[in-house]
PQR file with spaces between the fields and no chain letter, atoms N, CA, C, O and H, PARSE charges and radii, in Angstrom:
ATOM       1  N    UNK     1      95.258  111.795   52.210 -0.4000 1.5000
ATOM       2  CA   UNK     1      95.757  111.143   51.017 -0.0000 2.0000
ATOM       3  C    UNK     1      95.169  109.733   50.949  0.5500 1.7000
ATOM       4  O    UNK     1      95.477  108.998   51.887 -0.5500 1.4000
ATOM       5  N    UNK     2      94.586  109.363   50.250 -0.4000 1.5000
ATOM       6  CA   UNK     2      94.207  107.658   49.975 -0.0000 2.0000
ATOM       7  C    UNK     2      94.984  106.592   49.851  0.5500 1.7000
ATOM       8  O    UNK     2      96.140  106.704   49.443 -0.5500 1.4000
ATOM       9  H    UNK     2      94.336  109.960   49.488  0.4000 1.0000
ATOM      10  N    UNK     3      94.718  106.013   50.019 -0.4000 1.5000
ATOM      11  CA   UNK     3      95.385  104.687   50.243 -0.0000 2.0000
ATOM      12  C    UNK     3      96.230  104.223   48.959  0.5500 1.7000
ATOM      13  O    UNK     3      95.514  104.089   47.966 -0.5500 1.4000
ATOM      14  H    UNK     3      93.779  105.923   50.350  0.4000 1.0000
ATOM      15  N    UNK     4      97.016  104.065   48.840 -0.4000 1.5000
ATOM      16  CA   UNK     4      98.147  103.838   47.848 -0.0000 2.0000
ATOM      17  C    UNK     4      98.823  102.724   47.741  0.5500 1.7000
ATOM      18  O    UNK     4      99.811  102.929   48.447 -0.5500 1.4000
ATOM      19  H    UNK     4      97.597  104.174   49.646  0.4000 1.0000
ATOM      20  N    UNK     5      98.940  101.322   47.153 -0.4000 1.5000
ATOM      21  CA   UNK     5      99.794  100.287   46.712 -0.0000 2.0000
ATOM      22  C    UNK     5     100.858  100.251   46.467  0.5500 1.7000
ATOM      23  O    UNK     5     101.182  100.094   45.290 -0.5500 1.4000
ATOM      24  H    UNK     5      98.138  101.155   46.579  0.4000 1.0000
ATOM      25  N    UNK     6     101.949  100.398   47.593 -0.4000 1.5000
ATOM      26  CA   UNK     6     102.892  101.008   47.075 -0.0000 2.0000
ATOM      27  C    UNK     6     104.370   99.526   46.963  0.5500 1.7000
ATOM      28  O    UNK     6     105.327   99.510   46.188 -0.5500 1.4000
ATOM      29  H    UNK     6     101.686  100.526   48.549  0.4000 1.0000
ATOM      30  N    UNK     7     104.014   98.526   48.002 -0.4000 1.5000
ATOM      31  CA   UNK     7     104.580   97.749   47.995 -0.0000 2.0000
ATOM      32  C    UNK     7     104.415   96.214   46.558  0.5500 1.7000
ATOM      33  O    UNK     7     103.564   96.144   45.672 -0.5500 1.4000
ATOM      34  H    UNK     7     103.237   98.539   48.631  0.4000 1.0000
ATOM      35  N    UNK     8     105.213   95.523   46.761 -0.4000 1.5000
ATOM      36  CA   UNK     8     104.481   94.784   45.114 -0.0000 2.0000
ATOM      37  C    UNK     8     103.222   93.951   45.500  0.5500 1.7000
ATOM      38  O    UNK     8     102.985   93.455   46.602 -0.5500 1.4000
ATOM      39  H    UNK     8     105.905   95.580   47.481  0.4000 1.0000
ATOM      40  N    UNK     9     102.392   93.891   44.268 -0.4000 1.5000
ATOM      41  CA   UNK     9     101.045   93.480   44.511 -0.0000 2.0000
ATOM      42  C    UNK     9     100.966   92.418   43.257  0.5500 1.7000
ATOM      43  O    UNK     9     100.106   91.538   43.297 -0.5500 1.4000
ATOM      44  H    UNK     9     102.584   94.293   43.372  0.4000 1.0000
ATOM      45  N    UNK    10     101.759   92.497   42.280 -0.4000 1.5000
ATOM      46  CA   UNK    10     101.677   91.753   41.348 -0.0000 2.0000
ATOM      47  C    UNK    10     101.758   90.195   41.565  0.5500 1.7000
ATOM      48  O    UNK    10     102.549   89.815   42.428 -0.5500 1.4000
ATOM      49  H    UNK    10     102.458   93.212   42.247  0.4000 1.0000
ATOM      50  N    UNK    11     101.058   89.294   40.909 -0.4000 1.5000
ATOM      51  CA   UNK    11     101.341   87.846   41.298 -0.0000 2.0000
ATOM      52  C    UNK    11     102.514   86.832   40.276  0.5500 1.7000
ATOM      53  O    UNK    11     102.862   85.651   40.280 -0.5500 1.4000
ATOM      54  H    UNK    11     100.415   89.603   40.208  0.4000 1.0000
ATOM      55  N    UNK    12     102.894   88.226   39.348 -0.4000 1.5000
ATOM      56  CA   UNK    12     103.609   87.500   38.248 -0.0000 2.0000
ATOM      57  C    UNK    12     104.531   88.962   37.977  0.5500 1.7000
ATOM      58  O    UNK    12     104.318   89.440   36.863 -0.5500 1.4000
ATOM      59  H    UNK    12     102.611   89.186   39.346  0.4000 1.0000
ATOM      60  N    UNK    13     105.530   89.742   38.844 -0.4000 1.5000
ATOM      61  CA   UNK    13     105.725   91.193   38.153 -0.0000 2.0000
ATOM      62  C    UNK    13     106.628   90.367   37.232  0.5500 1.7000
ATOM      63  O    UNK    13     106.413   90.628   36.048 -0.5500 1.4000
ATOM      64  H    UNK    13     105.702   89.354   39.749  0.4000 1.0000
ATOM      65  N    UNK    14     107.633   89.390   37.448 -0.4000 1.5000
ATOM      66  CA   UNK    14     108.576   89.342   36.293 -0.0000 2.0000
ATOM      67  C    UNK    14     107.974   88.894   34.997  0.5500 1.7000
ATOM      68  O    UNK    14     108.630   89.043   33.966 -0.5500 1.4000
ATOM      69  H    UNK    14     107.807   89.178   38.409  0.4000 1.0000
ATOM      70  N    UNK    15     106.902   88.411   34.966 -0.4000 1.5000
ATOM      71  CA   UNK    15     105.784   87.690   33.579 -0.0000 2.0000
ATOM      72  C    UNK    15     105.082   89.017   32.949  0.5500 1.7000
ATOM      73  O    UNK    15     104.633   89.048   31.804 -0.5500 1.4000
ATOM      74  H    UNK    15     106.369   88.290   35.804  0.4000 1.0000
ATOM      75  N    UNK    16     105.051   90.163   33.907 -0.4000 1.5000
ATOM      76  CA   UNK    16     104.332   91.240   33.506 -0.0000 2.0000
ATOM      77  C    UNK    16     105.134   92.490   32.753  0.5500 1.7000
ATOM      78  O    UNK    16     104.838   93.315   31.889 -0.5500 1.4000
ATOM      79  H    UNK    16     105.416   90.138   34.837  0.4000 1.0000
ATOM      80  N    UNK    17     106.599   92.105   33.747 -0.4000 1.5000
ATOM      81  CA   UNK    17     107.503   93.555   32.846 -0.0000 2.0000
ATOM      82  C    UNK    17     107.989   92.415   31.692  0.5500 1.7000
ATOM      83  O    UNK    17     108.356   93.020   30.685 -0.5500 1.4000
ATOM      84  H    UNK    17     106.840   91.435   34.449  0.4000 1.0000
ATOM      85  N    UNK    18     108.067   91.410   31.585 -0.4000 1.5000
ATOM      86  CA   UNK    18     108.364   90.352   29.864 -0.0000 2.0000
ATOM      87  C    UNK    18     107.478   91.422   28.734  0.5500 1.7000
ATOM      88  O    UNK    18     107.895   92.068   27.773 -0.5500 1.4000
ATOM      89  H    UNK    18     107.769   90.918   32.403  0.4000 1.0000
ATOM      90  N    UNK    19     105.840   91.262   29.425 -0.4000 1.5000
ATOM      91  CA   UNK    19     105.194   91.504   28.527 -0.0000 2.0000
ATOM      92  C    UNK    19     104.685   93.032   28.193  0.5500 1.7000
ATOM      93  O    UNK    19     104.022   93.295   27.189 -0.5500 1.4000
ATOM      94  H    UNK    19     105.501   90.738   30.206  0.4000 1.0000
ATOM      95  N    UNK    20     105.047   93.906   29.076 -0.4000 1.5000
ATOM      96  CA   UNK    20     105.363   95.072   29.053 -0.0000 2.0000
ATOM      97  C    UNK    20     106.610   95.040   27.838  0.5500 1.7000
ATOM      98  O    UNK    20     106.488   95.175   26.621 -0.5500 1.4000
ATOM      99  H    UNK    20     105.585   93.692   29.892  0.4000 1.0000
ATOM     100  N    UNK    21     107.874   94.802   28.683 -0.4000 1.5000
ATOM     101  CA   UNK    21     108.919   94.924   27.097 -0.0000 2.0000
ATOM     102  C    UNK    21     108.831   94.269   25.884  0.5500 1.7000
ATOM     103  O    UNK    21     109.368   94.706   24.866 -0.5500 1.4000
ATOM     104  H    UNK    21     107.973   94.693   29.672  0.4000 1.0000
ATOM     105  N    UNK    22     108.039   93.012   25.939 -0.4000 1.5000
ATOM     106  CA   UNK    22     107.493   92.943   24.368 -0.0000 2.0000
ATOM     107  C    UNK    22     106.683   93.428   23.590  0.5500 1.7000
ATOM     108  O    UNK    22     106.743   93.253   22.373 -0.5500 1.4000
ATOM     109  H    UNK    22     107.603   92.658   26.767  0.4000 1.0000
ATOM     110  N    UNK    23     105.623   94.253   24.296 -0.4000 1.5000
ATOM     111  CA   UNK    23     104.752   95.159   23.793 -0.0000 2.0000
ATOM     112  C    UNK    23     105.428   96.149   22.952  0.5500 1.7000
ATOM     113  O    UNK    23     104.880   96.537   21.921 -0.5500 1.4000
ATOM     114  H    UNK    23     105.574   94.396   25.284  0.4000 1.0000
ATOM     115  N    UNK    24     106.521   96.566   23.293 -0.4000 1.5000
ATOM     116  CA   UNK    24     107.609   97.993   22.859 -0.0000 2.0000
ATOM     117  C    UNK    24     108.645   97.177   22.250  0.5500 1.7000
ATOM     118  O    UNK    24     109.781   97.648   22.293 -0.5500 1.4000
ATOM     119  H    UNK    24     106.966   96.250   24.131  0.4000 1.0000
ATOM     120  N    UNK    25     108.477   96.012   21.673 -0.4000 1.5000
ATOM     121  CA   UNK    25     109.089   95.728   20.881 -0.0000 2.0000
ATOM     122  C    UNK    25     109.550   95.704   19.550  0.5500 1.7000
ATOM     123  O    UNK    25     108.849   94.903   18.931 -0.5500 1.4000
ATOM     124  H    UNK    25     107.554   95.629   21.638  0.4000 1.0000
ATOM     125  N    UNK    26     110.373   96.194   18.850 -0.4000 1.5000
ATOM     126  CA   UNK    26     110.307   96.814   17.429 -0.0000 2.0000
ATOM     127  C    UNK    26     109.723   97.883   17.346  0.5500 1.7000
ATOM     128  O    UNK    26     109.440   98.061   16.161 -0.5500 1.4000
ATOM     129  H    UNK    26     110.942   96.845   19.353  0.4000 1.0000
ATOM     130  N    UNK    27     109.314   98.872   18.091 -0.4000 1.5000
ATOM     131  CA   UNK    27     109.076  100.237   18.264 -0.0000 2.0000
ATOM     132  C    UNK    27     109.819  101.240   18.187  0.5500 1.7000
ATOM     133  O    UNK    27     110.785  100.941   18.888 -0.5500 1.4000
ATOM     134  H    UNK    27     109.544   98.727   19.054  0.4000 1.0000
ATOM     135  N    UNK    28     110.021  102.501   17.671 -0.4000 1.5000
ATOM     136  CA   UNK    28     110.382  103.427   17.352 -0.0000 2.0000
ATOM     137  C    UNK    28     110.345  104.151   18.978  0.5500 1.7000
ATOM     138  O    UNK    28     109.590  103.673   19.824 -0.5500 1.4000
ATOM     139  H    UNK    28     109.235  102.743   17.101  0.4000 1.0000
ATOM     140  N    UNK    29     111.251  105.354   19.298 -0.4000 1.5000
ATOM     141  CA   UNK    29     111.555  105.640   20.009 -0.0000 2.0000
ATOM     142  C    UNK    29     110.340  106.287   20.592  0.5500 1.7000
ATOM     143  O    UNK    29     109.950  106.176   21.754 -0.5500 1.4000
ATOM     144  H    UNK    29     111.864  105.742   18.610  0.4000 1.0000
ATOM     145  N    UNK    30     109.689  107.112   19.436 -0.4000 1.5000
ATOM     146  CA   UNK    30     108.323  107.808   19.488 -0.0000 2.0000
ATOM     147  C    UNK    30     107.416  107.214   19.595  0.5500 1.7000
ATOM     148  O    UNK    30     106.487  107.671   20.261 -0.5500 1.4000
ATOM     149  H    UNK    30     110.006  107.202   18.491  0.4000 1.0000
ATOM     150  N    UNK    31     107.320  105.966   18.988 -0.4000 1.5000
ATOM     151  CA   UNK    31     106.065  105.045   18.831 -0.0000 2.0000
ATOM     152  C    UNK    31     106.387  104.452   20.592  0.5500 1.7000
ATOM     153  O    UNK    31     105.377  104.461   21.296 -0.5500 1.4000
ATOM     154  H    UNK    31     108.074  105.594   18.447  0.4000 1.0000
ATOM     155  N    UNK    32     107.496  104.042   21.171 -0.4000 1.5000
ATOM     156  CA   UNK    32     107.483  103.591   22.232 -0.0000 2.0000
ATOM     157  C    UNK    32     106.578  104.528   23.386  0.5500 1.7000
ATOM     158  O    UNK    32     105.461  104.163   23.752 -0.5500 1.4000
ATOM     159  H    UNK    32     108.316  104.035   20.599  0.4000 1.0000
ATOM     160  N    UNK    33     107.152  105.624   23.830 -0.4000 1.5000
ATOM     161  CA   UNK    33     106.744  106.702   24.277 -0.0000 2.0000
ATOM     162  C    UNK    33     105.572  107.147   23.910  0.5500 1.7000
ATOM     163  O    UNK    33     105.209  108.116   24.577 -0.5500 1.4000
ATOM     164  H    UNK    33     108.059  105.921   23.533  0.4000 1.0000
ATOM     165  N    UNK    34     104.500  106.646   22.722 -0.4000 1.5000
ATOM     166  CA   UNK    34     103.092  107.172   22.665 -0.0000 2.0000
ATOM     167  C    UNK    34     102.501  105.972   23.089  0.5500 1.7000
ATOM     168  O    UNK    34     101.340  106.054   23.490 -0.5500 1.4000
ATOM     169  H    UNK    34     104.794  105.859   22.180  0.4000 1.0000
ATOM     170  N    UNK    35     103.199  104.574   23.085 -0.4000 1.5000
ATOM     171  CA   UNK    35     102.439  103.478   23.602 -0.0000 2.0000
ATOM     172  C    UNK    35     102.339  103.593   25.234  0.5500 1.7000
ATOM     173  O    UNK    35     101.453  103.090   25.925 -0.5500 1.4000
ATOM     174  H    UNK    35     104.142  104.507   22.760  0.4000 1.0000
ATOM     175  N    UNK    36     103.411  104.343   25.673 -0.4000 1.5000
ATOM     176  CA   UNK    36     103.782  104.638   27.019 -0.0000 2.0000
ATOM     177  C    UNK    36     102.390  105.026   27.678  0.5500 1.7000
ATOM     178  O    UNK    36     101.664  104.315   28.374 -0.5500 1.4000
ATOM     179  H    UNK    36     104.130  104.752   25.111  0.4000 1.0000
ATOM     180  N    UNK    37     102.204  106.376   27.265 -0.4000 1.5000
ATOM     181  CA   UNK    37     101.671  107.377   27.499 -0.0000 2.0000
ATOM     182  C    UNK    37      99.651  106.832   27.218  0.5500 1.7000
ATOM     183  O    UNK    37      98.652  107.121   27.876 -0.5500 1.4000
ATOM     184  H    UNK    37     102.793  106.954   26.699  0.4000 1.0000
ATOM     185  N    UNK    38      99.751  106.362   26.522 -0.4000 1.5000
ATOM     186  CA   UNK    38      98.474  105.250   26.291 -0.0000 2.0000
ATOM     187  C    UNK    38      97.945  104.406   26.864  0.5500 1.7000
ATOM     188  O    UNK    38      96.748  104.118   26.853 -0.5500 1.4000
ATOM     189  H    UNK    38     100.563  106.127   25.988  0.4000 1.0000
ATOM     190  N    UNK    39      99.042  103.787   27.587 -0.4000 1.5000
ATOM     191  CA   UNK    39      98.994  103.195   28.292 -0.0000 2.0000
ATOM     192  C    UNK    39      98.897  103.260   29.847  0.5500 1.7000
ATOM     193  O    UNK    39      98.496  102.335   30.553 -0.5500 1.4000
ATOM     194  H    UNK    39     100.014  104.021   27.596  0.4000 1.0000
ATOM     195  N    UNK    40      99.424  104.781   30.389 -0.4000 1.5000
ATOM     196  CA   UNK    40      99.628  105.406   31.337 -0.0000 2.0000
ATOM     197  C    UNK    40      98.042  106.117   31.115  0.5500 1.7000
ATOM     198  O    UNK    40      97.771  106.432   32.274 -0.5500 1.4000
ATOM     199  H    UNK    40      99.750  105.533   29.816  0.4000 1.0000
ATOM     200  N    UNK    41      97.283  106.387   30.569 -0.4000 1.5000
ATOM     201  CA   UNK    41      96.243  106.986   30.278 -0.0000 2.0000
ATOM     202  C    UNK    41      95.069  106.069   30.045  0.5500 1.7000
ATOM     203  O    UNK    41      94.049  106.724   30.261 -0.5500 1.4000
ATOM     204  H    UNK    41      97.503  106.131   29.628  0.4000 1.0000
ATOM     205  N    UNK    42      94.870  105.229   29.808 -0.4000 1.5000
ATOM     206  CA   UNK    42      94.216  103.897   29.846 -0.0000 2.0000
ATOM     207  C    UNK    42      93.629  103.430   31.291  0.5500 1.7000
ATOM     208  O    UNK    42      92.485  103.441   31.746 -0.5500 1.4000
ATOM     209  H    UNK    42      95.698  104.696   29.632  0.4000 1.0000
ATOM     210  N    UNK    43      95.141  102.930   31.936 -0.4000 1.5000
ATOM     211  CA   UNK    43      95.216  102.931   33.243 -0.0000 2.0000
ATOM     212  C    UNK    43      94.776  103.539   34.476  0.5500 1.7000
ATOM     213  O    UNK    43      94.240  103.106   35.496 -0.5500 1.4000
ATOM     214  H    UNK    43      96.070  102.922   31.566  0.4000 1.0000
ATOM     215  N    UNK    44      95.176  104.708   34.065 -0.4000 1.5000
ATOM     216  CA   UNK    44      93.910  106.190   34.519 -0.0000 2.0000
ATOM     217  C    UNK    44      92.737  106.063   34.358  0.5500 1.7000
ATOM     218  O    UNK    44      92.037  106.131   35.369 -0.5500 1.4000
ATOM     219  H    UNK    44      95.612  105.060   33.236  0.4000 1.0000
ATOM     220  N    UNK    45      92.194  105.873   33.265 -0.4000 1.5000
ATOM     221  CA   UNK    45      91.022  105.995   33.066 -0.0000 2.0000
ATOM     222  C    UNK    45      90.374  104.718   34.172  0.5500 1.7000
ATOM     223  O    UNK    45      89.497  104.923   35.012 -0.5500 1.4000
ATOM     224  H    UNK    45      92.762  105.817   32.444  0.4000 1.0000
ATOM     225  N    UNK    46      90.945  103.612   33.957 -0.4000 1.5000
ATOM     226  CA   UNK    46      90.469  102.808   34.671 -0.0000 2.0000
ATOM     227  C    UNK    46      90.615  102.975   36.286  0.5500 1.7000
ATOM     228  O    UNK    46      89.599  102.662   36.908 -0.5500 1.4000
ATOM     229  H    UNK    46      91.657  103.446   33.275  0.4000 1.0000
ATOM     230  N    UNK    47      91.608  103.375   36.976 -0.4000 1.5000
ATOM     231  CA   UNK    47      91.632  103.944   38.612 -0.0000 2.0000
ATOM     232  C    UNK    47      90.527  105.027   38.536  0.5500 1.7000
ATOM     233  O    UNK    47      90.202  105.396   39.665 -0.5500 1.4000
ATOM     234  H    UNK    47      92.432  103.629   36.471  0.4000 1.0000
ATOM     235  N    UNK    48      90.015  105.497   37.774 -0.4000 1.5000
ATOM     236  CA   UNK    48      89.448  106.634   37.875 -0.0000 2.0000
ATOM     237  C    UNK    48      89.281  107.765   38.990  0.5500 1.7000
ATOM     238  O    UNK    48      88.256  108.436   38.874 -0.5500 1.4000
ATOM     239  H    UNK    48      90.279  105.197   36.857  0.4000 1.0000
ATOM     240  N    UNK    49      90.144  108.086   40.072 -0.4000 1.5000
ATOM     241  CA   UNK    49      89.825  108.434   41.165 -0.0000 2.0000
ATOM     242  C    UNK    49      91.184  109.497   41.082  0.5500 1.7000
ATOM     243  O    UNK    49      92.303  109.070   41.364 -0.5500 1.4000
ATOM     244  H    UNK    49      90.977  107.541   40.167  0.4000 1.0000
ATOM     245  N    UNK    50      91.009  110.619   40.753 -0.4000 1.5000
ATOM     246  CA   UNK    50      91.796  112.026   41.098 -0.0000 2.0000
ATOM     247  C    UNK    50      92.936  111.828   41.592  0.5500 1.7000
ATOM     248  O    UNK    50      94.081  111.881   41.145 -0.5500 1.4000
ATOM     249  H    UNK    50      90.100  110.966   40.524  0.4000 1.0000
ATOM     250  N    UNK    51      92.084  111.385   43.440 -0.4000 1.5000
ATOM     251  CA   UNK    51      93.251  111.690   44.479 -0.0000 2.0000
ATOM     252  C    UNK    51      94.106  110.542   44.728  0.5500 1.7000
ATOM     253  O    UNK    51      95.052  110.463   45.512 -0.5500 1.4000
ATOM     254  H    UNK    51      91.153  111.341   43.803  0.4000 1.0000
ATOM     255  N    UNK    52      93.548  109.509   43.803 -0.4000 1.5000
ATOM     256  CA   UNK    52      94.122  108.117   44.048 -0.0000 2.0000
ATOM     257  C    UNK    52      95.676  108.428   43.085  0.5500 1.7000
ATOM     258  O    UNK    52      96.843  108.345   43.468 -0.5500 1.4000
ATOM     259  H    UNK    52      92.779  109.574   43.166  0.4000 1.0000
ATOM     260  N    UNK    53      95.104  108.810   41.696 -0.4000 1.5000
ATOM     261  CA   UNK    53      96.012  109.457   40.425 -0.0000 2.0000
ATOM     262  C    UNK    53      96.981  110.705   40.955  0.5500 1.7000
ATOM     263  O    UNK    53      97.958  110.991   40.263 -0.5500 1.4000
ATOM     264  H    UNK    53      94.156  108.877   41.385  0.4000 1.0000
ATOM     265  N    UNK    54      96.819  111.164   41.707 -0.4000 1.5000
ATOM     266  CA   UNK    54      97.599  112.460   41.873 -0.0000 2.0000
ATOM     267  C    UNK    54      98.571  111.957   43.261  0.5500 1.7000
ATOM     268  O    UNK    54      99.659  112.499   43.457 -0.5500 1.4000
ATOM     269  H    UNK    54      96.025  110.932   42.269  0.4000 1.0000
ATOM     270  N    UNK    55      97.951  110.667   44.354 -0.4000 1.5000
ATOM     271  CA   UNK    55      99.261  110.399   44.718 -0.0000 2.0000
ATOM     272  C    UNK    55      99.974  109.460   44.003  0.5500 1.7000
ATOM     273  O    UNK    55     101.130  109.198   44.335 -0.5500 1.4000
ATOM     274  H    UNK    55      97.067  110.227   44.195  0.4000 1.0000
ATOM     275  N    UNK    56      99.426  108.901   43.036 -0.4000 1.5000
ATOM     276  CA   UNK    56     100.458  108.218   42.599 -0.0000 2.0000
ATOM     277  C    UNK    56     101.543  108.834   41.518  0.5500 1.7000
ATOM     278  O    UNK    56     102.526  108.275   41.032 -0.5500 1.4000
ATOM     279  H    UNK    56      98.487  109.114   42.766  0.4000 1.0000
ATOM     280  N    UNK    57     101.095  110.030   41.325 -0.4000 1.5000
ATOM     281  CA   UNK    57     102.186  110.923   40.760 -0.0000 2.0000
ATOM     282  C    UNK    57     102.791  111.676   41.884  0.5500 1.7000
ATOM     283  O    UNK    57     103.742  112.367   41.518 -0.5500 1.4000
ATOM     284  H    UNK    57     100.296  110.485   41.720  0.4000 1.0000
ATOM     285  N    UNK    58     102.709  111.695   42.254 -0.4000 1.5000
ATOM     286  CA   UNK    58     103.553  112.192   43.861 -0.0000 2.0000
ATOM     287  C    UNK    58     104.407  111.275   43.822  0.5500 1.7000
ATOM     288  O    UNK    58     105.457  111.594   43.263 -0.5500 1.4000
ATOM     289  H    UNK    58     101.937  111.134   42.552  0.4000 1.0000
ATOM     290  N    UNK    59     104.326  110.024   44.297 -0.4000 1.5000
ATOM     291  CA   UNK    59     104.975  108.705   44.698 -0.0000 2.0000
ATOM     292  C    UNK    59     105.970  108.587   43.412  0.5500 1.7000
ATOM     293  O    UNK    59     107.177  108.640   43.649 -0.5500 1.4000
ATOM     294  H    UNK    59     103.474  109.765   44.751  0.4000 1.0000
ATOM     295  N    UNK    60     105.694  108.487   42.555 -0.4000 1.5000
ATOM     296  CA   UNK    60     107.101  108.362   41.313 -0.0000 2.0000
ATOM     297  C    UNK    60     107.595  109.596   41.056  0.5500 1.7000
ATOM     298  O    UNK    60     108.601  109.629   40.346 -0.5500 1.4000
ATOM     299  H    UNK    60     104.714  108.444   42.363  0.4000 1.0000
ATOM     300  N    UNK    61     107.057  110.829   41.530 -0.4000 1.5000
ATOM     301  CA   UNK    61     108.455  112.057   41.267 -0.0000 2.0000
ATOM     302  C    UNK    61     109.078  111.426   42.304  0.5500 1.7000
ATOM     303  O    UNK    61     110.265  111.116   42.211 -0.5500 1.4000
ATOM     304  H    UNK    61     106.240  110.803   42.106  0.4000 1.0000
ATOM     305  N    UNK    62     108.437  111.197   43.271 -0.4000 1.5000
ATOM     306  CA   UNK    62     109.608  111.565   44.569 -0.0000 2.0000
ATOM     307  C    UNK    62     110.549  110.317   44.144  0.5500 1.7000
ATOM     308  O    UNK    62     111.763  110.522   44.138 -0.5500 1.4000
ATOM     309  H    UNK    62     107.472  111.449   43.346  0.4000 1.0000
ATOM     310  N    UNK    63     110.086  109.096   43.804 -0.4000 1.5000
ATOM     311  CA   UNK    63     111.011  108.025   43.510 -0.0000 2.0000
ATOM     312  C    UNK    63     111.898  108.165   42.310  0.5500 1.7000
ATOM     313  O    UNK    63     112.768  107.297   42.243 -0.5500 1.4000
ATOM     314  H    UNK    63     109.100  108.930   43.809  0.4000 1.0000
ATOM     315  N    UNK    64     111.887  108.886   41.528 -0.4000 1.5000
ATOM     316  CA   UNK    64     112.670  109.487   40.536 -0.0000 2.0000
ATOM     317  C    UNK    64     113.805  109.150   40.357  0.5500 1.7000
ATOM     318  O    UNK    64     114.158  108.473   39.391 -0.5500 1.4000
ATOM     319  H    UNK    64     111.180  109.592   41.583  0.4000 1.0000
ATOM     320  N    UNK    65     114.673  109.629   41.390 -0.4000 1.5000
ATOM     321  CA   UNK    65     116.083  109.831   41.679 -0.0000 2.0000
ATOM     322  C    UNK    65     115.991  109.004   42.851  0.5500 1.7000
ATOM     323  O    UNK    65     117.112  108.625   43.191 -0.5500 1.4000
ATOM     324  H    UNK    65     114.385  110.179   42.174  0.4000 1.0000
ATOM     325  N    UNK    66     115.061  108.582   43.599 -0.4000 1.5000
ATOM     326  CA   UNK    66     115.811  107.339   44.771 -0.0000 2.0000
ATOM     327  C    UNK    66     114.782  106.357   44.655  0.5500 1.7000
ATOM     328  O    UNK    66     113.821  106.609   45.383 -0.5500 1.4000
ATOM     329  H    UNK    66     114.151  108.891   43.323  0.4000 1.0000
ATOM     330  N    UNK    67     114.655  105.121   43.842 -0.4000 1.5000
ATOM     331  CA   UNK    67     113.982  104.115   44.039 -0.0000 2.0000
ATOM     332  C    UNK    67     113.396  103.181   45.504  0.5500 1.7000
ATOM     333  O    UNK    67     114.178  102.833   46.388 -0.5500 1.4000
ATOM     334  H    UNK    67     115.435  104.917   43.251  0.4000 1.0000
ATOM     335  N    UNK    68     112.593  103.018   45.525 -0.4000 1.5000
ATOM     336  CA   UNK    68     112.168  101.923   47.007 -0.0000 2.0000
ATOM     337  C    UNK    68     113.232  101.361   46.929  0.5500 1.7000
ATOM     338  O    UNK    68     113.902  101.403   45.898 -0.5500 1.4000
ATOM     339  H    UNK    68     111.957  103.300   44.807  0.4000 1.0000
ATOM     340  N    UNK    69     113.658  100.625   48.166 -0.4000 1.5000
ATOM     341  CA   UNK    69     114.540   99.584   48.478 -0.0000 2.0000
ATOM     342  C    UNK    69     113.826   98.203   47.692  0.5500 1.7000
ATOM     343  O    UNK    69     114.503   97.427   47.018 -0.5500 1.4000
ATOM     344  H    UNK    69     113.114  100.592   49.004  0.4000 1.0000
ATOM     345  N    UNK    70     112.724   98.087   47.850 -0.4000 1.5000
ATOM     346  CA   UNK    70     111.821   96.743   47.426 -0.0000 2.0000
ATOM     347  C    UNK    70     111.761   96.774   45.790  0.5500 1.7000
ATOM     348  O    UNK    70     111.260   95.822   45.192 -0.5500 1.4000
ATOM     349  H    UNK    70     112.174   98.718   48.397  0.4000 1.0000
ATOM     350  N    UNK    71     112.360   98.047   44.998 -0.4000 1.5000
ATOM     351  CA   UNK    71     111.728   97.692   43.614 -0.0000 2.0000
ATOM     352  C    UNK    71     112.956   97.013   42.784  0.5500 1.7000
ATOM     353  O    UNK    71     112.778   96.616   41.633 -0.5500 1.4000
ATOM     354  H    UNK    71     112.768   98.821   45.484  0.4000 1.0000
């Protein structure tokens, strides 16, 4: 499995989820959820790496229902 970021790496996360939730601001429930998904796909495109993408969908089912202690 490749190496995975799983702890925080951000240098600003609380400046980043601001601007994350203002992005989805005045958005429609649908419009939120296609910006989501656009954005989740974007992101992808840019990791570009399969096995990098497929654990990191591993890593948030499993966190689903039990969050890190750290998030």
């Amino acid at each position: 499995m490749p190496d995975l970021i799983l702890h925080r790496n951000l240098s600003d996360p609380d400046g980043f989820y601001a601007d994350l939730m203002a992005v989805h601001e005045g958005l429609t429930k649908a419009e939120s959820d296609a910006l989501t998904a656009r954005l989740v796909l974007i992101l992808a495109n840019h990791i570009g790496s399969r096995d990098v993408l497929n654990a990191a969908l591993q890593a948030a089912r499993e966190t689903a229902s039990h969050p890190p202690a750290d998030a």
